[in-house]
N, C-alpha and C positions, 0 to 999 in steps of 0.2 A: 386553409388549403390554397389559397388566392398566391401566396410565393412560391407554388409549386413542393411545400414540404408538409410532412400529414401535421397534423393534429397532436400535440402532446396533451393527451385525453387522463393521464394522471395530474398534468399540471392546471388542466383546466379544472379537475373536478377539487383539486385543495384551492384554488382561486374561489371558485363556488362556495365552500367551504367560511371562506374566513367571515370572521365574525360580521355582523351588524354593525356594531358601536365601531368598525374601523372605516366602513362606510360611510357611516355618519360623518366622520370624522375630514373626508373628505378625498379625494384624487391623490394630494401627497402622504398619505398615511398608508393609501391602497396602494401606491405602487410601490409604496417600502415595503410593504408586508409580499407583495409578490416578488421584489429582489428580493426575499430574503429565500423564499419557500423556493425559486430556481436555483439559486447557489444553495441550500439543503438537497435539493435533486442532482446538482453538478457533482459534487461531495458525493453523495452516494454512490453516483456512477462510477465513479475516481475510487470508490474505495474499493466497490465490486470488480473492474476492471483490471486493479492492483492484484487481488485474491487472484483472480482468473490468471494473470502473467506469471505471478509469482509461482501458483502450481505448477506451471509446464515447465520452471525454469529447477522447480525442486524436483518434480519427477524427472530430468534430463541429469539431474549429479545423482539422485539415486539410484536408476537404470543403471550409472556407468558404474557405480562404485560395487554396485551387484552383478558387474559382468565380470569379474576378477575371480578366476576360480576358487582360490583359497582368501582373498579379502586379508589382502598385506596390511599390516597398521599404516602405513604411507599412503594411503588409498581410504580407506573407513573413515579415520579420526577426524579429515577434514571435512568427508560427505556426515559422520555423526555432529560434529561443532555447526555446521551451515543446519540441517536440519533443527539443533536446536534451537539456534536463532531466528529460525524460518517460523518454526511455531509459537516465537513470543510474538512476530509480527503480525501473524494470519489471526493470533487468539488477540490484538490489539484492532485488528481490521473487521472484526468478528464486531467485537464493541461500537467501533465507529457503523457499520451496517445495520447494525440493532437500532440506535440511537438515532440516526440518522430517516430508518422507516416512521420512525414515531411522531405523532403528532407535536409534541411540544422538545424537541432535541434537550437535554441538561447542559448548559453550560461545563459545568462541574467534571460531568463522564469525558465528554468533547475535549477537554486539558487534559485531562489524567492520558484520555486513550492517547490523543497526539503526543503529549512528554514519553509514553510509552514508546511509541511510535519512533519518533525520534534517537531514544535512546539504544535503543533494539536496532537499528539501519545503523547507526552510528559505531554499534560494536560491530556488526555485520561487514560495515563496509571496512572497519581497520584490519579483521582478520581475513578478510579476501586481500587485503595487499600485501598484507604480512606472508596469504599463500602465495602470491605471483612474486612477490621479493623471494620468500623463498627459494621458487622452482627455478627462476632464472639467473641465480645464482647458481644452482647449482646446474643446471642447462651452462652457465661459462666453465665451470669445473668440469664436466664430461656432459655424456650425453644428454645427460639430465633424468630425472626421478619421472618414470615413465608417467606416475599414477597421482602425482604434481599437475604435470601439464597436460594430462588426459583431461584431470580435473577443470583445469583453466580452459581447454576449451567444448567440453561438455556441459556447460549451460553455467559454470561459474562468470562468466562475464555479461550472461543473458539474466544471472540472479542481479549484477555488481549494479549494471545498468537501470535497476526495477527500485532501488534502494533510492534514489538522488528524489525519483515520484514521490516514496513513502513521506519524506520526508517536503515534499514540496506539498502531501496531503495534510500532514500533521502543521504546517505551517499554516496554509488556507484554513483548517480545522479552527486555530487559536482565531483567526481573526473571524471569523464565523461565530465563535464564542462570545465576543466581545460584541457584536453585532447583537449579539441575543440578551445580551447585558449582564453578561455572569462575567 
């Protein structure tokens, strides 16, 4: 509390936590074992944070694509396509939070979940440009495809934006991994 900032009282108590024999072992071994166990907490936060943005950004195209009285297929197909990509991420962000709680993270899960990760934002972010290529083609044709650009800016560019993180998660993830010696 001496710098004016509280206590991280979970990161004190896995500190407390680490073994003996790494004590032993000396000052440089202890404070490798605590960079490790903060960047496992950083990681966590990063992934819980991600979940948290990503929901507001998936309930913000859902809301819109349910406010269409009859639900035009120009309107659903893209909020149906973004939700299913939504849910390979949240269910790969699901794994990294599991993993990440736990005492000994797997190397193994940590690659799978980030190649997941990666791949899932990666298709995510090409069929968000493929919508805005879309709409603003046709926005130069006429007026434009109402339920296009309703889309683009009802939370499609607040999803587009959350993607570049996922993927800066799943990159810190591997190298985290490799740190763990998997």
């Amino acid at each position: 509390m001496l710098s004016g900032r509280q206590i991280d009282w979970a990161l004190q108590e896995k500190v407390a936590l680490i073994p003996s024999e790494v004590w032993e072992q000396g000052a440089a071994a202890v404070a490798e074992r605590i960079a490790l166990i903060e960047e496992q907490m950083r990681l966590l936060r990063e992934a819980e944070r991600l979940k948290a943005e990503l929901a507001a950004a998936r309930s913000e195209i859902a809301a819109f694509s349910t406010r269409s009285h009859n639900n035009p297929p120009e309107l659903v197909e893209p909020a149906a396509e973004i939700e299913r990509q939504a849910g390979e991420i949240v269910q790969a962000l699901e794994v990294v939070a599991r993993e990440f709680k736990s005492d000994a993270p797997r190397p193994a899960v940590l690659r799978r979940a980030g190649a997941a990760l990666l791949v899932a934002a990666g298709k995510s972010l090409s069929y968000c440009a493929s919508l805005a290529d879309a709409a603003f083609r046709k926005a130069a044709e006429e007026a434009g495809s109402l339920g296009a650009k309703a889309l683009i800016g009802a939370g499609l560019l607040a999803w587009m934006s959350q993607l570049e993180a996922v993927k800066a998660l799943a990159r810190a993830m591997e190298a985290f991994a490799k740190l763990l010696g998997g």
